[in-house]
C-alpha positions as CSV (number, residue, x, y, z in Angstrom):
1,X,33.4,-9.3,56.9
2,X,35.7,-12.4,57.6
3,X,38.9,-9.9,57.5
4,X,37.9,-7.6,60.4
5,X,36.2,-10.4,62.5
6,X,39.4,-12.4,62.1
7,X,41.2,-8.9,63.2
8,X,39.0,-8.8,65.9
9,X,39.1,-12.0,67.9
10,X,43.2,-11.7,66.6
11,X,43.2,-8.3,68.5
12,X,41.5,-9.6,71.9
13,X,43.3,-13.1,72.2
14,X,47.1,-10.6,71.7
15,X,45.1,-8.5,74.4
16,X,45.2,-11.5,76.6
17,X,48.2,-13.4,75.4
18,X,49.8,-9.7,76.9
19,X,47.9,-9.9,80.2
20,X,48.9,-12.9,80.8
21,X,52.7,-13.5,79.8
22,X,53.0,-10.3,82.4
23,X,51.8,-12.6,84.8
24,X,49.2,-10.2,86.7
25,X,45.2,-11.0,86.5
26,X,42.9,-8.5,85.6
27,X,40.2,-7.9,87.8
28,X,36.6,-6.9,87.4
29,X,37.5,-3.3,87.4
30,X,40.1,-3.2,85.0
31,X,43.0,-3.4,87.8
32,X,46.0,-5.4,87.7
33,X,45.8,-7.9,90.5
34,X,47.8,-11.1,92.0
35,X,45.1,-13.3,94.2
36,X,45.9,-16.6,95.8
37,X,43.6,-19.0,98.2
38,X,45.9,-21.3,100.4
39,X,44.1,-24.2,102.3
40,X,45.9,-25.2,105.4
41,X,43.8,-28.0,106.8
42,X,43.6,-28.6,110.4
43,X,45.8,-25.0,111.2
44,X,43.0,-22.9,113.7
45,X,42.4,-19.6,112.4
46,X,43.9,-17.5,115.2
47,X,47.6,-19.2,114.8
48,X,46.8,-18.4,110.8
49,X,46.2,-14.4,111.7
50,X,49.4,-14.3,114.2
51,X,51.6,-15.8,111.7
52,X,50.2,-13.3,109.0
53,X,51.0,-10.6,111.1
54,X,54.5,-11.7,112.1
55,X,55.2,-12.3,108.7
56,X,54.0,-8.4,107.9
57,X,56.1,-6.6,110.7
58,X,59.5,-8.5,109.8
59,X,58.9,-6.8,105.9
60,X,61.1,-3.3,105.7
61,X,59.2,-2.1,102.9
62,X,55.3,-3.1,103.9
63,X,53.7,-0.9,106.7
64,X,51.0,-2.7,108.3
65,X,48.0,0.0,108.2
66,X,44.7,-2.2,110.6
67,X,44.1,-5.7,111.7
68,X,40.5,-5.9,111.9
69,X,39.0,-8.3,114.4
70,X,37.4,-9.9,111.9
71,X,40.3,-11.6,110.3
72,X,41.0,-9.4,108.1
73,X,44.6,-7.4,107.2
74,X,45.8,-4.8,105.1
75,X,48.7,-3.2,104.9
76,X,51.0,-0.8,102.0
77,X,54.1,-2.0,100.3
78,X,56.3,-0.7,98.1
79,X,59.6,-1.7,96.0
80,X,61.8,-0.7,93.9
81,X,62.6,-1.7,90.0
82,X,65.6,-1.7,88.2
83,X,67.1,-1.0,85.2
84,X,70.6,-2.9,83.8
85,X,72.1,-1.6,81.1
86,X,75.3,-4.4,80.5
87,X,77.0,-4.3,83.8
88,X,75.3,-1.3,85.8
89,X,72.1,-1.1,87.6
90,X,70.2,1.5,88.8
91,X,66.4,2.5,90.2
92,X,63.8,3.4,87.7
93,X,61.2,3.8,90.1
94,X,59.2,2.3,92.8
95,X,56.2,0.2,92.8
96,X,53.8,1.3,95.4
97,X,51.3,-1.3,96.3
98,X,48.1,-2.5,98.7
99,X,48.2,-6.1,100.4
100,X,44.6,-7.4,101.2
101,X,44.6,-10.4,103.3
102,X,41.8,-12.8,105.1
103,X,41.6,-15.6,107.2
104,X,39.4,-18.2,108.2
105,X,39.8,-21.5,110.0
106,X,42.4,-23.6,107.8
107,X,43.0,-21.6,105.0
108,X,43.4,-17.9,104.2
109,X,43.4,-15.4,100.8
110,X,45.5,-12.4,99.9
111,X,45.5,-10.5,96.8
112,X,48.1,-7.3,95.7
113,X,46.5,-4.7,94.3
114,X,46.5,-1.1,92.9
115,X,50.0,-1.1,91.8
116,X,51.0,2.4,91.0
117,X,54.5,3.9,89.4
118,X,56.8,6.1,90.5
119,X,59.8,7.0,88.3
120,X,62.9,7.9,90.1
121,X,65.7,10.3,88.7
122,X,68.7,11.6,89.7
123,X,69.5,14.9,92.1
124,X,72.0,17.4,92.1
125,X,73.8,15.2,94.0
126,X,73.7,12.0,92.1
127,X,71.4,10.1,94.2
128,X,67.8,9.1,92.7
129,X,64.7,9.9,94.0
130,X,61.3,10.3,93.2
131,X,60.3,12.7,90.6
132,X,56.0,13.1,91.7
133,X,54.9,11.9,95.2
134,X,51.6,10.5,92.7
135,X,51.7,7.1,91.3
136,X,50.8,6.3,87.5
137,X,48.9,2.9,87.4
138,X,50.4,0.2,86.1
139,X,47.2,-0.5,84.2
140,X,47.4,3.2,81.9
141,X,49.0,3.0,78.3
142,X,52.1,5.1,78.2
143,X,52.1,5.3,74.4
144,X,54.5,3.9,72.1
145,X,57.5,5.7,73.0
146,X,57.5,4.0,76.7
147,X,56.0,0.7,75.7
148,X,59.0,-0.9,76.2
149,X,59.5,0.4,79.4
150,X,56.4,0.2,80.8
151,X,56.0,-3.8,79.7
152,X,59.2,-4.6,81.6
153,X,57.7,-2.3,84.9
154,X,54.8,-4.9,84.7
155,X,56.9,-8.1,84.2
156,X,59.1,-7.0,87.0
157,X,56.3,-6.2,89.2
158,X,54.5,-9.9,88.6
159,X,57.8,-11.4,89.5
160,X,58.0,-9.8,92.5
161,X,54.1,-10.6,93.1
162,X,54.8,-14.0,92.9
163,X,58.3,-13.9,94.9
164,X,56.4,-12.4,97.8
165,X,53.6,-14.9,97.4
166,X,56.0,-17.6,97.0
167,X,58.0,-16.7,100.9
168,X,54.2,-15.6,102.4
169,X,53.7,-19.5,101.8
170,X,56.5,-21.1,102.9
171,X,56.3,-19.0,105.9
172,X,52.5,-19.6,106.8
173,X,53.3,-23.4,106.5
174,X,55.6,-23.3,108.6
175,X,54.8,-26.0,111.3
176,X,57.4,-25.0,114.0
177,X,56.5,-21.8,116.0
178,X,58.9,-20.0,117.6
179,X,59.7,-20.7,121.2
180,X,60.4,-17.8,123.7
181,X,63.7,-18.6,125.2
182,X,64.3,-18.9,128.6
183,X,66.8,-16.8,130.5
184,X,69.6,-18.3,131.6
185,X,70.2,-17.8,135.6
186,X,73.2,-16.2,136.4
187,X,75.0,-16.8,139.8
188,X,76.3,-14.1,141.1
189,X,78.7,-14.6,144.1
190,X,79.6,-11.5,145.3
191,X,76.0,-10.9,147.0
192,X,74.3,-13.1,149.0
């Protein structure tokens, strides 16, 4: 009786141990998830949305999708992973992804979420592309044969979670707004 609960509480802590050296949360629903709550005392709430959104629109691969009026954004990302082997890289697949973000006066939350895999392969004419237009989860088990795979799709994406979380900040604290510049008159003396 000592053996299996041993094997038990052995089991759920490697469980854990997993979730966690991959560096994504799990949340209630069984979803990988990276959330983050930034205070940013004395910053109004309306200069906290318009940096969000400037942030957002400067990002190739994140398509803002509604700015609520109630503070809230959300937008769909995407990036892609790769695979070394020695020297050489190439693109396994893509990461598709959902930003969630909220602000209220001096501080502000986002969280990425449903993280989905696409694997890439090559065409007739050597370029890779997507093989399904459907994403796999990164939370599904892909059985033993992709294990090793699928554990390095996961660590990749909670770098890149934590990347992106890591520029979001330093550009939401940024305390010098960018000034419109003023046209230069030119004089021109051939009309008067």
């Amino acid at each position: 009786m000592k053996i299996i609960l041993l094997t038990v509480l052995f089991f759920f802590s490697c469980r854990a141990a997993i979730a966690q050296s991959e560096g994504l949360a799990i949340n209630e629903n069984g979803k990988f998830i990276y959330y983050e709550v930034v205070k940013q005392e004395g910053t109004s709430k309306d200069l906290l949305k318009s940096r969000l959104e400037a942030y957002l629109k400067k990002q190739k691969n994140l398509k803002l999708q509604s700015v609520g009026t109630d503070s809230t954004v959300l937008a769909k990302g995407k990036f892609v992973i790769n695979k070394t082997l020695l020297v050489v890289s190439h693109p396994s697949g893509e990461v598709l992804y959902n930003f969630n973000a909220e602000v209220k006066e001096g501080k502000y939350r986002f969280w990425l979420s449903d993280f989905g895999f696409i694997p890439y392969q090559r065409d007739r004419y050597g370029n890779f592309v997507a093989t399904t237009a459907k994403a796999v989860p990164l939370e599904e088990n892909p059985g033993k044969l992709n294990e090793g795979q699928w554990k390095e799709y996961r660590t990749q994406t909670a770098q890149y979670a934590q990347d992106f979380a890591t520029k979001l900040k330093q550009h939401m604290a940024n305390e010098k707004e960018a000034e419109i510049p003023v046209p230069t008159q030119k004089v021109v003396s051939k009309s008067w």
